[in-house]
Each structure stands twice: as structure tokens, then as C-alpha cells.
C-alpha positions as CSV (number, residue, x, y, z in Angstrom):
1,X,0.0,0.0,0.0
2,X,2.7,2.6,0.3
3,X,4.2,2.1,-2.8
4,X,0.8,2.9,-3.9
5,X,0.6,6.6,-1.8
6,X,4.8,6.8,-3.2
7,X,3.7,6.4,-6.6
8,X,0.5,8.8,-6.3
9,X,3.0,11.5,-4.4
10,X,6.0,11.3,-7.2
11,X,3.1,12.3,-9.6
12,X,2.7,15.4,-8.2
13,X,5.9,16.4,-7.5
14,X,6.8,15.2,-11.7
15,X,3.6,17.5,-12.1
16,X,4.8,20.4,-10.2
17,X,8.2,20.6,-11.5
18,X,6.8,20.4,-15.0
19,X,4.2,23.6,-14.5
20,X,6.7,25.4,-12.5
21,X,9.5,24.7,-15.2
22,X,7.3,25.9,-18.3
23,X,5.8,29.0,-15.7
24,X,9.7,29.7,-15.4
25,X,10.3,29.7,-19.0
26,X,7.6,31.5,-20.6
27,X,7.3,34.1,-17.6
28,X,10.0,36.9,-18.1
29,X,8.9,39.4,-15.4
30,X,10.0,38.8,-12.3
31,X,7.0,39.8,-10.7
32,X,4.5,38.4,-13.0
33,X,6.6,34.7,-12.6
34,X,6.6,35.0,-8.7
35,X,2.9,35.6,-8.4
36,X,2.2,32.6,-11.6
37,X,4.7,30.6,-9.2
38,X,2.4,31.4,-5.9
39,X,-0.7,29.9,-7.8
40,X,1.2,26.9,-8.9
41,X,2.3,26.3,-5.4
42,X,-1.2,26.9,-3.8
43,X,-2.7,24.7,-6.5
44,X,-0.2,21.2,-5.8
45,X,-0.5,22.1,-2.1
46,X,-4.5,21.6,-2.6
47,X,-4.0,18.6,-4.1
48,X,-0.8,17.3,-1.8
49,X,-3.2,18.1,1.2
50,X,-5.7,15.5,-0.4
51,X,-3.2,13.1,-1.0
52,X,-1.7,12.9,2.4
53,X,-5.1,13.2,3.8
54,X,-4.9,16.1,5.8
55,X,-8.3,17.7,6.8
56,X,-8.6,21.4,8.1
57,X,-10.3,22.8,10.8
58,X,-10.3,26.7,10.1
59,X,-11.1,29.3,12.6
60,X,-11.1,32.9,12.0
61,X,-11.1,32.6,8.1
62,X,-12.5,35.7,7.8
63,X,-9.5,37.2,9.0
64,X,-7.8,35.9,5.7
65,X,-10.8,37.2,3.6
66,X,-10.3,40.6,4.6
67,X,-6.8,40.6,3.5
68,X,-7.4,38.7,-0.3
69,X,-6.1,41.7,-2.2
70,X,-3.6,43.1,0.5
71,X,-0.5,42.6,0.4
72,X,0.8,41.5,4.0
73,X,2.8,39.3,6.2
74,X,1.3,36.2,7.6
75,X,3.5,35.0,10.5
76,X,3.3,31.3,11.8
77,X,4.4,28.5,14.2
78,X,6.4,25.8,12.2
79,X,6.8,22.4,13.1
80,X,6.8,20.3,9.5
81,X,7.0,21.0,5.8
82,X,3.0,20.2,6.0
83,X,2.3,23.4,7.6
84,X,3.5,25.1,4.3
85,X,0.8,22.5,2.3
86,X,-1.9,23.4,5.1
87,X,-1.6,27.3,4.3
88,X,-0.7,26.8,0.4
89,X,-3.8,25.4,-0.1
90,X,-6.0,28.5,1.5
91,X,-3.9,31.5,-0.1
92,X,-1.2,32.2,-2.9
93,X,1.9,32.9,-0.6
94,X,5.6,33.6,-1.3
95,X,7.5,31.5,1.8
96,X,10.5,33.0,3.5
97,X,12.7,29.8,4.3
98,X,16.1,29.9,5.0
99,X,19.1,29.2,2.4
100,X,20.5,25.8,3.9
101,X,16.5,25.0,2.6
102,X,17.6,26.5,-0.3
103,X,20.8,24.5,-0.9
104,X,19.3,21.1,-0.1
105,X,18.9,19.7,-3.6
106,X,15.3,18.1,-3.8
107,X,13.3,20.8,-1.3
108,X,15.7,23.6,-2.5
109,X,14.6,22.7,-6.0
110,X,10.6,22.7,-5.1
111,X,11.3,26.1,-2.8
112,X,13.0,28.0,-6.1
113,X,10.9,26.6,-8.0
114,X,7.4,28.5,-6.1
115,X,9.3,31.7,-5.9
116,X,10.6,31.6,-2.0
117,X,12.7,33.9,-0.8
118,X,15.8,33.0,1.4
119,X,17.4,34.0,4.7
120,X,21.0,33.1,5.8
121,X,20.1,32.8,9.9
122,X,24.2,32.3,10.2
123,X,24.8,35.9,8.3
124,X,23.7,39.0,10.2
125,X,25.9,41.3,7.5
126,X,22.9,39.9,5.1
127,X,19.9,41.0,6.8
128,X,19.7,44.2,5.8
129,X,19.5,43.2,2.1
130,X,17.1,40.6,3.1
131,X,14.6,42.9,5.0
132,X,14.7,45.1,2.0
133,X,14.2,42.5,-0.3
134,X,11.2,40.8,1.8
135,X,9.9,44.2,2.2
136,X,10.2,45.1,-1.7
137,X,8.1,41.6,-2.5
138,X,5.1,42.8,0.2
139,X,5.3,46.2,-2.0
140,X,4.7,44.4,-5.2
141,X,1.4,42.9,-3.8
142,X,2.9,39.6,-2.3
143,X,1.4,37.6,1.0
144,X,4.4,36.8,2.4
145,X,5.3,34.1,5.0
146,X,7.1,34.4,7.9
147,X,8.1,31.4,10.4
148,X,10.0,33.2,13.1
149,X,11.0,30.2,15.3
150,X,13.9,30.3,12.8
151,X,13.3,26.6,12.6
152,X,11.4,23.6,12.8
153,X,9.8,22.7,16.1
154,X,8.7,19.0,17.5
155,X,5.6,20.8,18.0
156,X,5.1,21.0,21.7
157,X,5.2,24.3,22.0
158,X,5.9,27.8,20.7
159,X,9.3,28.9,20.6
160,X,10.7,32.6,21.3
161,X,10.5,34.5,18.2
162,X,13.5,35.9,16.0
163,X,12.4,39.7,16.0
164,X,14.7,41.1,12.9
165,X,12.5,40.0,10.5
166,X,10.0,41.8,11.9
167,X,11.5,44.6,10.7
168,X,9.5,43.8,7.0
169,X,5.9,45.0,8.6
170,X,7.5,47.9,10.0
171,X,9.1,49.0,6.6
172,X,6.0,48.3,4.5
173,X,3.2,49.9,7.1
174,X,1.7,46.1,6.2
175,X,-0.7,44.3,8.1
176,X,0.4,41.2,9.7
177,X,-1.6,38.2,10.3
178,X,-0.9,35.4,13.1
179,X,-1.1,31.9,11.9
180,X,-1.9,28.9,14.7
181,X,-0.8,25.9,13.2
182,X,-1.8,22.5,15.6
183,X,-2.1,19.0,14.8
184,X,-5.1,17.1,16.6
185,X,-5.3,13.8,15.6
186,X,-3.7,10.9,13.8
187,X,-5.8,8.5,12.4
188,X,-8.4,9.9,14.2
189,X,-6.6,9.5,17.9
190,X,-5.3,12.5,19.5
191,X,-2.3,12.9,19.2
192,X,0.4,12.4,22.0
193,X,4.2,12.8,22.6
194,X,4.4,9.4,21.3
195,X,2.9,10.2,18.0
196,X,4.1,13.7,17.3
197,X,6.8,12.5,15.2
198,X,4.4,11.1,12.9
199,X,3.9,14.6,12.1
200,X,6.5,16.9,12.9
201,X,9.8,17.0,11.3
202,X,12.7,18.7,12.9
203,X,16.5,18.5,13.8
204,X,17.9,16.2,12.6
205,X,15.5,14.0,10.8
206,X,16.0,13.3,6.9
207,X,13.2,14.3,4.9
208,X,13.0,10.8,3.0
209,X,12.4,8.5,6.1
210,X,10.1,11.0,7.7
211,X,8.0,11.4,4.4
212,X,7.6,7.4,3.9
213,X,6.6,7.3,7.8
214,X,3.6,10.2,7.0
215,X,2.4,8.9,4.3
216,X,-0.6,6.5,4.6
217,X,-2.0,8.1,7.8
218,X,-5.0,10.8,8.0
219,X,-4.1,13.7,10.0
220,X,-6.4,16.6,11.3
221,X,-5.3,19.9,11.6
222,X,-6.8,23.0,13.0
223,X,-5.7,26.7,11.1
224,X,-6.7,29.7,13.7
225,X,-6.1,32.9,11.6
226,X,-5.9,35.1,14.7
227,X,-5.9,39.2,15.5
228,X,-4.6,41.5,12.3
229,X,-2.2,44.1,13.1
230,X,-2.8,47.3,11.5
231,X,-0.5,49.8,11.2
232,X,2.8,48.2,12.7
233,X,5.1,51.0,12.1
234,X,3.4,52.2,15.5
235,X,5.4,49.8,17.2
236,X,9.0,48.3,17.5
237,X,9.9,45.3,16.7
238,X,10.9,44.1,19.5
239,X,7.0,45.0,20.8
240,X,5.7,43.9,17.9
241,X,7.4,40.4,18.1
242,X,6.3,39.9,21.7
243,X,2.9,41.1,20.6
244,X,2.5,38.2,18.2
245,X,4.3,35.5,20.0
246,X,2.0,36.1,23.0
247,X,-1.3,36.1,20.9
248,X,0.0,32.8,19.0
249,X,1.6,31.0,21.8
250,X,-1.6,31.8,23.7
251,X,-3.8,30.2,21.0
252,X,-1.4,27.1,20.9
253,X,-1.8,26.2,24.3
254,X,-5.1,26.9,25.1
255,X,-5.9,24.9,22.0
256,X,-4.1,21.8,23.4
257,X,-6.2,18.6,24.2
């Protein structure tokens, strides 16, 4: 049976490649390719979430209404490549990921290839260029995503935010809008400590062997779009960070079973 869900999951990834490689070709402006890219990516992350059987449970969607022709930055918690699938699949978004993502040659191929922009964590001479560049993409109309953790979590909680990146809203005068990301259940149980890493994937776990483990289960997952922020440049962002991280973290807990 999971050569079966292998077989159906290579078919995608063949399919996006192909869409994104001919959107890549025949797309000159960088703009106009970036925001082709962002549909392509929201439209195989629709049909990856089918395909690894992940239902949502969405609270506060019309938080993301208001914000369909806005350009702004959504900031989220981050414990596995499927919360990228899980928010594809409700909005065209441009990712920030970091460039050791970037360098990894299978998911460094699939992030170019939907347009993400990087961030070297290990470079602070870079981040000025960076925040300019994140900021510059928000300008052009983009919903960009942030995942401030810096990393990966094993999703038991909510770690302290990195607040430099921050610094995007603040530029932009953008709205920003809190993601809560939480996994509930595994094949309809609840999901424990024992049964996280079903789900999560972080450290130092290869992305093969976790992938073949998820496959074949169903997974629930509940999306709270929480409290916009309007008119960050108000703030600091060191405020600003602890704003969001309280609001999220808050949510995350209180939303534990």
C-alpha cells in the first residue's frame, strides 16, 4: 500500500516541476513569474493536502478574507514541511525559508521553483539586504510568509520568536496576520508525545524516512487565523514580536487537548 501513496506522491511532485518549469520559461517578469509561481504552489498544495489526507479545521477565516487583495505578512508557528501544504492550499503565498533550505537539492529545488525567498540565519551582515528584499516583495502585492521560530519545532510548543524579520511590517506599514498551526489527531486519535513525530519533522530528521513514515496516515489539523495588526510602524519590533508571540503561543496552548 505505500508504494501505492509513493507512486500517487512522485506524480505530483513530476507535475509540479513540469508547471513550474514551463511558468519559469515562458514568464520573463520577475513579478508576474513569482505571483504565476504562488498559484502553482497553492494549487499542488491543494492537491498534496488530499493526497496525504490532511483535513482542516479553520477558525477565524475571515480574518484571511479581509486581507485577499492586501498585500501582508502572515507570520506562523512551524513544526513540519506540511504546515507550508496546510496554508498553500487557503492563499497564494511567497514563503520565506532559510538558504540551507535553499541549498538542499530536492526541497531547494521545489522552494526556487514556487518563488521563496531565502534568509542566511548564520549571516547578520545579510539581513539588511534581506529585510529590503522581503519588504520590496510585500510592496509588489505579495502575501508573504514568515516562520520566526527560525526553525522547525517538535511541536510541543511555541518557541521565542527571532524579531529582525519583523522589521519587514515595520518598513511596508503592512498588516500582519498570526497563523496557529496544531495537529489534533492521527488516524483519528489525539495525538500524544508518542505520536508527534508522525507529524513533525525537525533537527535532525531526513526528509525521506520522515516522508515514507507520513504517508498513509490521515491527519487533522486545525488553522486559527488570529488578531490583524494594523499599522505596525506604531510599534517596535521588538514589541511587535512579543505582541504576536504572546497572541500565537496563547492560542497554541489553550488549543491543546
Amino acid at each position: 500500500m505505500k508504494i501505492l501513496y509513493l507512486l500517487r506522491h512522485l506524480f505530483l511532485v513530476a507535475e509540479y516541476f513540469v508547471r513550474a518549469w514551463s511558468i519559469s520559461i515562458l514568464y520573463r517578469d520577475p513579478i508576474r513569474r513569482r505571483h504565476i509561481m504562488a498559484r502553482n504552489v497553492s494549487r499542488s498544495a491543494k492537491r498534496f493536502q488530499k493526497a496525504l489526507n490532511i483535513e482542516l479545521k479553520l477558525f477565524g477565516i475571515e480574518r484571511l478574507q479581509a486581507l485577499k487583495d492586501k498585500g501582508y505578512l502572515m507570520v506562523a508557528n512551524h513544526s513540519s514541511y506540511t504546515d507550508i501544504i496546510v496554508l498553500a492550499a487557503l492563499e497564494e503565498l511567497v514563503f520565506i525559508t532559510s538558504v540551507e533550505m535553499g541549498n538542499n537539492p530536492f526541497l531547494g529545488a521545489i522552494t526556487r521553483m514556487g518563488g521563496s525567498l531565502y534568509t542566511d540565519r548564520k549571516n547578520p551582515m545579510s539581513l539588511k539586504e534581506e529585510i529590503r528584499k522581503f519588504s520590496d516583495t510585500i510592496a509588489s502585492g505579495f502575501k508573504v510568509v514568515l516562520f520566526p521560530e527560525g526553525t522547525s519545532t517538535d511541536g510541543r510548543d511555541i518557541r521565542e520568536f527571532r524579531r529582525s524579520l519583523f522589521q519587514i511590517a515595520l518598513n511596508e506599514n503592512c498588516p500582519i496576520l498570526p497563523v496557529c498551526i496544531k495537529y489534533t489527531h492521527l488516524d483519528g486519535q489525539i495525538i500524544t508525545d508518542s505520536s508527534r513525530d508522525n507529524i513533525a519533522w525537525y533537527g535532525d530528521m531526513t526528509f525521506a524516512s520522515h516522508f515514507m513514515k507520513l504517508i498513509g496516515h490521515s491527519i487533522c489539523a486545525e488553522i486559527r487565523f488570529l488578531d490583524i495588526t494594523y499599522h505596525p510602524e506604531e510599534k517596535t519590533r521588538q514589541t511587535l514580536s512579543n505582541s504576536v508571540y504572546t497572541q500565537m503561543r496563547s492560542c497554541y496552548l489553550s488549543s491543546n487537548t
